[in-house]
C-alpha positions as a Markdown table, in Angstrom:
| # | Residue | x | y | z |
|---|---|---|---|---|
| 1 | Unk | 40.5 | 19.7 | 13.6 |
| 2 | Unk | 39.8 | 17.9 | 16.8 |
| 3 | Unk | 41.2 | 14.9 | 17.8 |
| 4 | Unk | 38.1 | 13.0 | 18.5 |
| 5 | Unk | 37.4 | 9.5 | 17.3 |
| 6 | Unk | 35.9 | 9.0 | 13.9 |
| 7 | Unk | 33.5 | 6.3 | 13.5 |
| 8 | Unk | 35.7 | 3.6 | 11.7 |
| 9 | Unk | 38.7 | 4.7 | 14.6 |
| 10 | Unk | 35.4 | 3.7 | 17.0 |
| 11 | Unk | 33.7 | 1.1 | 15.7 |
| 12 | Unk | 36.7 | -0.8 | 14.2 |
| 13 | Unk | 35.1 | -1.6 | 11.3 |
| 14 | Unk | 38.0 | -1.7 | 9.0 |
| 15 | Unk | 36.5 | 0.2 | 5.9 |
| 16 | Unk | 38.7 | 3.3 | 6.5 |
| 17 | Unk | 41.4 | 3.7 | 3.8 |
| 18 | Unk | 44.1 | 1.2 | 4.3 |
| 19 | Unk | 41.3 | -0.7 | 6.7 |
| 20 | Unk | 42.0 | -4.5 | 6.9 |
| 21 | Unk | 38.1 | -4.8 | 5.5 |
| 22 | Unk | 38.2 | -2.2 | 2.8 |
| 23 | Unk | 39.3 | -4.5 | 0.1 |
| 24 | Unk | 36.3 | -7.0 | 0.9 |
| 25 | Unk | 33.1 | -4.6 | 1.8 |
| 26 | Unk | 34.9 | -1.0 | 0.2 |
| 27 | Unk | 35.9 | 2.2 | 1.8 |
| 28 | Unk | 32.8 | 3.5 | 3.5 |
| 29 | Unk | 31.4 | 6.5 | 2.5 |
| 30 | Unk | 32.3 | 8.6 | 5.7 |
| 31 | Unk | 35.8 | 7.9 | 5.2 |
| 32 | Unk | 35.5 | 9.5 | 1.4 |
| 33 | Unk | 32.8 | 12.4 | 1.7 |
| 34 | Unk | 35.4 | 15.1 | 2.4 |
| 35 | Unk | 32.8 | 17.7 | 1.4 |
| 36 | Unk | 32.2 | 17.0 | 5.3 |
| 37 | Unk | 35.3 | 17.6 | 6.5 |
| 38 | Unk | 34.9 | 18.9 | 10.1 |
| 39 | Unk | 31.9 | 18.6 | 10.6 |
| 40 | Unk | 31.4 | 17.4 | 14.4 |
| 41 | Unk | 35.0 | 17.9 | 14.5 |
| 42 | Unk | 35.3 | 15.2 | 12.7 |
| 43 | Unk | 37.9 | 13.7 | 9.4 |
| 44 | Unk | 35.5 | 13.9 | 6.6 |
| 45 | Unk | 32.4 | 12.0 | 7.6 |
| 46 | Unk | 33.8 | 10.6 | 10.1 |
| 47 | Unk | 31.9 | 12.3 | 12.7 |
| 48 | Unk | 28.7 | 12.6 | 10.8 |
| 49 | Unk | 28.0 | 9.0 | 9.5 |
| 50 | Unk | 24.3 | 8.4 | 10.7 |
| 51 | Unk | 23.5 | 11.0 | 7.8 |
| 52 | Unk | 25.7 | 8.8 | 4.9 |
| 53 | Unk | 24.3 | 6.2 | 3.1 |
| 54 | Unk | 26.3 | 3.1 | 2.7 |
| 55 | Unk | 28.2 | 3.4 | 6.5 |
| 56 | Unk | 28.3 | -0.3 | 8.2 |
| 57 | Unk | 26.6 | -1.1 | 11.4 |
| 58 | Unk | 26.3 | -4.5 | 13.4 |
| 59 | Unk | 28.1 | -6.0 | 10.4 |
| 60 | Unk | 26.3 | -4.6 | 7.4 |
| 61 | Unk | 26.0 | -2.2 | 5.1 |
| 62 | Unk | 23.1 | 0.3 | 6.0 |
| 63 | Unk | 20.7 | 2.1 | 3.2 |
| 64 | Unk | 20.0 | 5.4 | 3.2 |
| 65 | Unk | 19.9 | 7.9 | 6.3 |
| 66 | Unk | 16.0 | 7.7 | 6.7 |
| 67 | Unk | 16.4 | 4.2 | 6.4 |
| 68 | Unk | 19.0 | 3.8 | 9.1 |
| 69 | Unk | 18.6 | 7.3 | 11.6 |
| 70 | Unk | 16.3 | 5.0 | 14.0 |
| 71 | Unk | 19.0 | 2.8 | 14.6 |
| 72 | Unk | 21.6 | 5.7 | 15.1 |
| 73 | Unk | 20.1 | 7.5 | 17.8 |
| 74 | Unk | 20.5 | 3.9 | 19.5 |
| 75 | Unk | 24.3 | 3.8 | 18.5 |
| 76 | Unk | 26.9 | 4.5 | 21.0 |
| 77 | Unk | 29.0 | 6.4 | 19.0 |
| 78 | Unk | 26.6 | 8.6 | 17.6 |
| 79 | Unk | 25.9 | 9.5 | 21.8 |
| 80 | Unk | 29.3 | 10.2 | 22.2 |
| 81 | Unk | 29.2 | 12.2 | 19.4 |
| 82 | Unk | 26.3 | 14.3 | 20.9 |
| 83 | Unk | 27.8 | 14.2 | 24.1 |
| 84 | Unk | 30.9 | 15.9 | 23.1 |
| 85 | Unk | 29.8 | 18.3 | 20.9 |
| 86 | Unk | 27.5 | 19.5 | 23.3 |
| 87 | Unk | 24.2 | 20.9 | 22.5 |
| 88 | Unk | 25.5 | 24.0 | 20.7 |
| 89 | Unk | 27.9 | 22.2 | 18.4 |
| 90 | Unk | 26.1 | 19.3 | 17.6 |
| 91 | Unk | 25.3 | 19.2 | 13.7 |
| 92 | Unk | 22.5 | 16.3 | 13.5 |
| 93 | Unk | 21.7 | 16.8 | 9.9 |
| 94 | Unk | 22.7 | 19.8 | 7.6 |
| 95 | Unk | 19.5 | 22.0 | 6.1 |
| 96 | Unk | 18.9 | 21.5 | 2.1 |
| 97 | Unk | 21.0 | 19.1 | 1.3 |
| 98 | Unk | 20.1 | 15.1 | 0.9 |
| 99 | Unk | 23.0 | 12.7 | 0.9 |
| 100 | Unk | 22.5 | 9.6 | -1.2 |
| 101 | Unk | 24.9 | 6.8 | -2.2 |
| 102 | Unk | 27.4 | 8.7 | -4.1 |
| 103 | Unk | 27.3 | 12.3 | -1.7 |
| 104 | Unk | 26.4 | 14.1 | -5.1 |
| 105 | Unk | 23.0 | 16.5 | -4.1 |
């Protein structure tokens, strides 16, 4: 596992496990969807959370990853994601399987 940044250790959202804003908005999704683990180098979906419905941005909970990819490929973290996975590492969406609310496909 790398020792990259995850997106709550980035964004400072607080909806990590333990998070000081997990009791009042829930542990996000990324945090949980260990099925993930890895991926992007990344602690569960930590490194992969423009794909996980339910992930906070700009202070609110986002819908589903169709719903929110526009805004991700804007988002800094998901460009240093990119960057640092480089082009051959870089896992942008993973083929076949749909991710919804509760991760179950």
């Amino acid at each position: 596992m790398s020792n990259r940044a995850n997106c709550w250790n980035y964004m400072r959202c607080g909806r990590e496990p333990g998070g000081d804003r997990a009791s009042e908005f829930g542990i996000c999704p990324a945090a949980l969807a260990e099925e993930l683990d890895g991926f992007n180098g990344g602690q569960n979906g930590g490194r992969f959370c423009w794909a996980i419905a339910g992930t906070f941005c700009g202070g609110v909970i986002q819908g589903d990853s169709a719903e929110k990819i526009l805004s991700c490929y804007q988002c800094n973290f998901f460009q240093r994601v990119k960057l640092e996975e480089g082009s051959q590492n870089f896992k942008l969406t993973i083929p076949g399987l749909l991710f919804d609310n509760s991760l179950d496909s």
